[in-house]
C-alpha positions as CSV (number, residue, x, y, z in Angstrom):
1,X,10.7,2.0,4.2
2,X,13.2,-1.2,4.4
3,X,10.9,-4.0,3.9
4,X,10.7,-8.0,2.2
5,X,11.2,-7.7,-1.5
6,X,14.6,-8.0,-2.8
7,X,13.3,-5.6,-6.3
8,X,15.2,-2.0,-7.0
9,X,11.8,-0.2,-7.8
10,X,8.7,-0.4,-6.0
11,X,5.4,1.0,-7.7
12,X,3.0,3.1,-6.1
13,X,-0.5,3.3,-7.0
14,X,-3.0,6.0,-5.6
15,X,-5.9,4.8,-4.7
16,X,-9.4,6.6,-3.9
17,X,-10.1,4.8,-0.7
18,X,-7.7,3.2,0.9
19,X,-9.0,1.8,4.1
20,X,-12.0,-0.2,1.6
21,X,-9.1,-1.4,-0.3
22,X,-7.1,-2.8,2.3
23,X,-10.1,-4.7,3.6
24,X,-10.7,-6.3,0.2
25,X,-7.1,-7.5,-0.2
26,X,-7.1,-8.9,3.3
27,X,-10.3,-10.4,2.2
28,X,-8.9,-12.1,-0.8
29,X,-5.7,-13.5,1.5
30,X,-3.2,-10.8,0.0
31,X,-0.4,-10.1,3.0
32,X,-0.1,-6.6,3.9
33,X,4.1,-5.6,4.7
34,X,2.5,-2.7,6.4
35,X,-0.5,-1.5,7.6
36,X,-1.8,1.9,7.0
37,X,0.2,5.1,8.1
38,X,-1.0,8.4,7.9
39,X,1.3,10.8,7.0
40,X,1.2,15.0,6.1
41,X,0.5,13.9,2.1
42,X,-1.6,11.3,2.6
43,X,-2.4,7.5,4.0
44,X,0.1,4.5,3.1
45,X,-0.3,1.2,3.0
46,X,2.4,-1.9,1.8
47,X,1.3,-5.3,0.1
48,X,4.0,-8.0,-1.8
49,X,2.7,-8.5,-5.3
50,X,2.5,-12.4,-6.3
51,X,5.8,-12.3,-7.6
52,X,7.5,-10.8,-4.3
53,X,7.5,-7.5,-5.2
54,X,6.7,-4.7,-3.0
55,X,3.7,-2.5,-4.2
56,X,2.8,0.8,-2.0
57,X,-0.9,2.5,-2.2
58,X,-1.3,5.8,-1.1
59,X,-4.6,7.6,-0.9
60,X,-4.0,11.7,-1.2
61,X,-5.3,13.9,1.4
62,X,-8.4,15.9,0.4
63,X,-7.1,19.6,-1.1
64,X,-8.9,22.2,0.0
């Protein structure tokens, strides 16, 4: 995903509940890049660090 941030790396942390998250960072005035996308592994979801990065949460599908 092209987005904002001008870094080489972007982190990625995986989160237990994604949707919860994303309404508490909203809350708190944090920008989402993107909004949540479910795909075969999993839902996405972008937000820019303070420092203009680009950080991506991911919350795994259920195994089983």
């Amino acid at each position: 995903m092209v987005g904002p941030s001008q870094g080489s790396v972007m982190i990625n942390y995986r989160v237990d509940d994604l949707r919860a998250l994303v309404d508490q960072l909203a809350g708190a005035g944090v920008p989402l890049v993107k909004g949540i996308d479910e795909e075969p592994n999993g839902l996405f979801a972008w937000v820019m660090d303070p420092e203009g990065n680009k950080v991506e949460l991911w919350e795994p599908h259920e195994m089983g």
